[in-house]
C-alpha positions as CSV (number, residue, x, y, z in Angstrom):
1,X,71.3,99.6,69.7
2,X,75.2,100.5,69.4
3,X,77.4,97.6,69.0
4,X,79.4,97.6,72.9
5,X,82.5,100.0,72.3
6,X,85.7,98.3,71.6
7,X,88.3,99.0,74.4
8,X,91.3,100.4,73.2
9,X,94.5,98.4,73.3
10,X,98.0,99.5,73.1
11,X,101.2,97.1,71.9
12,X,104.5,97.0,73.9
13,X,105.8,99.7,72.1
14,X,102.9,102.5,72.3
15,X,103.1,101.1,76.2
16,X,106.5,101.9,76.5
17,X,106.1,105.2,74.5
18,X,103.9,107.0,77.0
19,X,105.7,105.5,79.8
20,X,108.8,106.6,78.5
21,X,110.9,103.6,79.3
22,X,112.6,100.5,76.9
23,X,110.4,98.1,74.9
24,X,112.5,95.5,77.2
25,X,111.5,96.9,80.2
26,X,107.6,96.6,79.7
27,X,108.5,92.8,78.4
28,X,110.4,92.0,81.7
29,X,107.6,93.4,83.9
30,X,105.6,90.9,82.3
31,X,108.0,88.2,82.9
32,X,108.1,89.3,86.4
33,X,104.5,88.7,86.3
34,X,103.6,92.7,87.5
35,X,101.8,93.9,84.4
36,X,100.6,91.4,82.1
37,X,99.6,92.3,78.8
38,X,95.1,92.3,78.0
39,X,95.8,90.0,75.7
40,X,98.2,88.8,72.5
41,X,97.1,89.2,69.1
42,X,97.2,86.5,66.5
43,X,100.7,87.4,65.7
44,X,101.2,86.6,69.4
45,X,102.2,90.3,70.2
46,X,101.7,91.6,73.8
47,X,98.7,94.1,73.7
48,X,97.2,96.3,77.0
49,X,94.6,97.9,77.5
50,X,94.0,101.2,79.6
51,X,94.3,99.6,83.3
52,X,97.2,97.9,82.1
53,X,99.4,101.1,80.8
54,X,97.6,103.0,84.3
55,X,99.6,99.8,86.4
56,X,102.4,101.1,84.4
57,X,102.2,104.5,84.9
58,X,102.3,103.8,88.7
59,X,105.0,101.4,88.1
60,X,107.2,104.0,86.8
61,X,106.2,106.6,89.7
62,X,106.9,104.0,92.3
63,X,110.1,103.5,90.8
64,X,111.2,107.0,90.7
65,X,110.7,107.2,94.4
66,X,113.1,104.0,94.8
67,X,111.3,101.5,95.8
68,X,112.0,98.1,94.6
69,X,110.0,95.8,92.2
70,X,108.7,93.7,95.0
71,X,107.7,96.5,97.0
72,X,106.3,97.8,94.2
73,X,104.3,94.3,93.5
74,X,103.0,94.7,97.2
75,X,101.7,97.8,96.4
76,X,99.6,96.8,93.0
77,X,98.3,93.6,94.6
78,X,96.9,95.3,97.4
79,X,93.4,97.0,97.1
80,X,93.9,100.2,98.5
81,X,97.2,100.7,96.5
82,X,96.0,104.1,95.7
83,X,96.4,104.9,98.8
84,X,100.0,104.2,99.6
85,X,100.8,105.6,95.9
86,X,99.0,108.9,96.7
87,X,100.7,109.0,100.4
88,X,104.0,108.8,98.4
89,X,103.6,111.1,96.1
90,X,101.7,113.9,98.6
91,X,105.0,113.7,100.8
92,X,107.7,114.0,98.1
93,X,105.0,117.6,97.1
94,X,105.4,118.3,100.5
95,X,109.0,118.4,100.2
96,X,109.7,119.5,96.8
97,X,107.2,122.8,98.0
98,X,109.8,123.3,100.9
99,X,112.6,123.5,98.2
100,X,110.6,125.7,96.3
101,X,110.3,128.0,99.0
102,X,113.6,128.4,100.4
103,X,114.8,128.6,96.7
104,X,112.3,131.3,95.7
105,X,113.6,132.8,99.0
106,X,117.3,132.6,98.3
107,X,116.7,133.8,94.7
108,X,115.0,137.4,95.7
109,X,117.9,137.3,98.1
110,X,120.3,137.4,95.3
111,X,118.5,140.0,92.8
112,X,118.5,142.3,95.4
113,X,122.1,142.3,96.3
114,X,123.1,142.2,92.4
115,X,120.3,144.8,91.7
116,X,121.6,146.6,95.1
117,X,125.5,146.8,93.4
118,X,124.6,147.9,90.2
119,X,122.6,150.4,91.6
120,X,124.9,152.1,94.3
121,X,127.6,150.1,94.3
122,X,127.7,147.6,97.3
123,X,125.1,145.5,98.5
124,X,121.7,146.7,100.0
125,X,122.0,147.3,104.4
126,X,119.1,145.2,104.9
127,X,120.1,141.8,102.9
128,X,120.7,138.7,104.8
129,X,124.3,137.7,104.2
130,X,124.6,134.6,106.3
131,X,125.2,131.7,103.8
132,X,123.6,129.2,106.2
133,X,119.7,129.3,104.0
134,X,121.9,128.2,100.6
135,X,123.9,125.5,102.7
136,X,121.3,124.2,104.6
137,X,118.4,124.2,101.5
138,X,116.7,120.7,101.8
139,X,119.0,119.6,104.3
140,X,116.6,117.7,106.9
141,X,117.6,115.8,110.2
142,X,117.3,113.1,108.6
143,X,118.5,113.9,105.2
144,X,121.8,114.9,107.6
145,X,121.3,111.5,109.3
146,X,121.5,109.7,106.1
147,X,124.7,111.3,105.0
148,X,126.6,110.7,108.0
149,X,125.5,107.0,107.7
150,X,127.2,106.7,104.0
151,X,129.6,108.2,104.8
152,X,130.4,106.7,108.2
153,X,129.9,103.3,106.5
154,X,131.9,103.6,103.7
155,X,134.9,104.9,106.6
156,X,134.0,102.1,108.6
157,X,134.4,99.4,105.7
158,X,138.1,101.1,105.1
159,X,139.4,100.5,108.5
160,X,137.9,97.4,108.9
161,X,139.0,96.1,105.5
162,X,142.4,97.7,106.3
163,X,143.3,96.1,109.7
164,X,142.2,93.0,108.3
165,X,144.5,92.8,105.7
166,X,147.3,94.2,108.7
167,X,146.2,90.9,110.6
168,X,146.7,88.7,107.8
169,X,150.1,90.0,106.7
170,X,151.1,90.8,110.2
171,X,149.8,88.3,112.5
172,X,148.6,91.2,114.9
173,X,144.7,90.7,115.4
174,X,144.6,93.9,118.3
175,X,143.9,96.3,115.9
176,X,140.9,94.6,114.1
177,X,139.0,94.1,117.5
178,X,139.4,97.7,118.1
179,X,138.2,98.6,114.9
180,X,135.4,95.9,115.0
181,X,134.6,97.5,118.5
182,X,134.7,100.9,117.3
183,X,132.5,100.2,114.0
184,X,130.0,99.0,116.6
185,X,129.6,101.6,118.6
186,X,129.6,104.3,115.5
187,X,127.1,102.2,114.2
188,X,124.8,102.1,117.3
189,X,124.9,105.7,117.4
190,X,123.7,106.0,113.5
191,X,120.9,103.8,114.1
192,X,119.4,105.4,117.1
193,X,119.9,109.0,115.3
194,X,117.6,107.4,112.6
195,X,115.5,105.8,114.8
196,X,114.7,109.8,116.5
197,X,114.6,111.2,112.9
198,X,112.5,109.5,110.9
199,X,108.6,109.4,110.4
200,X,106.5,107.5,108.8
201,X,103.0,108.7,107.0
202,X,100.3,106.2,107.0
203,X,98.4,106.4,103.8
204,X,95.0,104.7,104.8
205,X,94.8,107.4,108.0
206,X,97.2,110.2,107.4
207,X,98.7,109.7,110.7
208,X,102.5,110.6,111.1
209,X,104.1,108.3,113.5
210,X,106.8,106.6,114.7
211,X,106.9,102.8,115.1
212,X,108.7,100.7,117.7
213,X,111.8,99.6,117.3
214,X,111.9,95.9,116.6
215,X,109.2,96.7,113.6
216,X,111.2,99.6,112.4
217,X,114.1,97.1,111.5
218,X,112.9,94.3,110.8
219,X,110.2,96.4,108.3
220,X,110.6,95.9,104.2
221,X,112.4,99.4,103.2
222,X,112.8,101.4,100.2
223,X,114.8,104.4,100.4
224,X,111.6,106.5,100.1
225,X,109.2,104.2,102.6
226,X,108.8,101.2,104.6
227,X,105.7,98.3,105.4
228,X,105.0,99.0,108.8
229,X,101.9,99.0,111.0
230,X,100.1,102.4,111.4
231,X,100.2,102.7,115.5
232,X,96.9,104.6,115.0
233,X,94.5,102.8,112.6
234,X,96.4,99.2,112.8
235,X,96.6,99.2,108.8
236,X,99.8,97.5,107.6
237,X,101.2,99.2,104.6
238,X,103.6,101.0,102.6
239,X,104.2,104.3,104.9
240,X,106.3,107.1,103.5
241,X,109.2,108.1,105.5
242,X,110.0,112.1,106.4
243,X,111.6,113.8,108.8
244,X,110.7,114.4,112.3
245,X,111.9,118.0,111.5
246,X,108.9,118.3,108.9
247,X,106.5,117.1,111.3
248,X,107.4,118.8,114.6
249,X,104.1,119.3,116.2
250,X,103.1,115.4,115.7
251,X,102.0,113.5,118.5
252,X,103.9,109.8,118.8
253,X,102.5,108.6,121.9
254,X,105.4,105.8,120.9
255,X,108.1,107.7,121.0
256,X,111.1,107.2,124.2
């Protein structure tokens, strides 16, 4: 009989090679205890084998959609980590298809009104000239939703920072309640914008849904996705976030 076949292992270096990141990163997810190496050789050097450099490749992936190491380590350890993982990257397809589609859109748009002057001169009667498509390419309700909230916040932080330093140096505290008062009040309003615009995929049932609000905030978050409980299968997991905007038609028997 055929001797058993030897797996194939890979050293840090081939690891970080196909996974296109630094020797020192694939040494530090080992210290963080994510993806340990198969084994070490008699040299001691750090050797994986296939399901080792596929954790990594998923490693990478997760990280591209911004979620954080220890989201990403709640991920791994759980069993049906393919499924969040796939949830992820079937919304960000979803997305990037949109793009694609006002983009491809857009682009006719434009060969017709340059072919359209070259031809005769001015641009074809029929073109759409409105400039709103091109503005307004990947700009969700809640991609809109997250911008005011940056830049809100960073506004915020100036005033408050501002008439703090006025109280100090002046003695006069007035205008850092009213600040403080106003901030507040901005800030409610951002959060309950979000709260209406986001949706959250579950990746065990493909439900889009929206949770309550006590778990909505007090959920883990990436940018990309947060832990919450699917209000239609019960599984707690990694849920990608969208836009209500992208899922219009979805019933949330939660929703206010």
């Amino acid at each position: 009989m055929p001797k058993e076949e030897i797996k194939k292992l890979f050293t840090t270096g081939e690891i970080a090679e196909r996974c296109e990141v630094s020797v020192r990163t694939v040494q530090y997810y080992d210290e963080k205890g994510i993806v340990h190496p198969t084994k070490r050789s008699e040299g001691g050097r750090r050797l994986y084998d296939e399901v080792a450099l596929e954790q990594m490749q998923s490693i990478c992936l997760l990280k591209a959609l911004g979620l954080s190491l220890k989201a990403i380590r709640g991920i791994l350890e759980n069993p049906q980590n393919h499924e969040a993982l796939l949830c992820l990257l079937e919304e960000q397809e979803k997305a990037l298809s949109v793009e694609i589609s006002k983009s491809s859109s857009i682009l006719k748009n434009l060969h017709a009104a340059i072919r359209g002057i070259k031809e005769n001169g001015h641009l074809p009667e029929d073109i759409e000239t409105s400039m709103d498509p091109i503005m307004e390419t990947g700009k969700t309700k809640l991609y809109r939703t997250k911008r005011r909230m940056l830049i809100e916040g960073v506004v915020a932080d100036i005033i408050c920072i501002g008439t703090l330093i006025y109280g100090i140096l002046v003695g006069q505290w007035l205008p850092l309640v009213c600040s403080l008062a106003l901030i507040v009040i901005i800030c409610a309003e951002l959060v309950r914008e979000y709260y209406q615009d986001a949706r959250f995929v579950c990746p065990h049932c493909h439900t889009v849904f929206q949770p309550n609000w006590t778990s909505l905030f007090v959920s883990a978050h990436t940018p990309k996705a947060r832990k919450l409980t699917c209000t239609n299968c019960g599984e707690k997991n990694w849920c990608a976030e969208v836009s209500v905007d992208r899922h219009e038609t979805t019933d949330d028997p939660t929703r206010a």
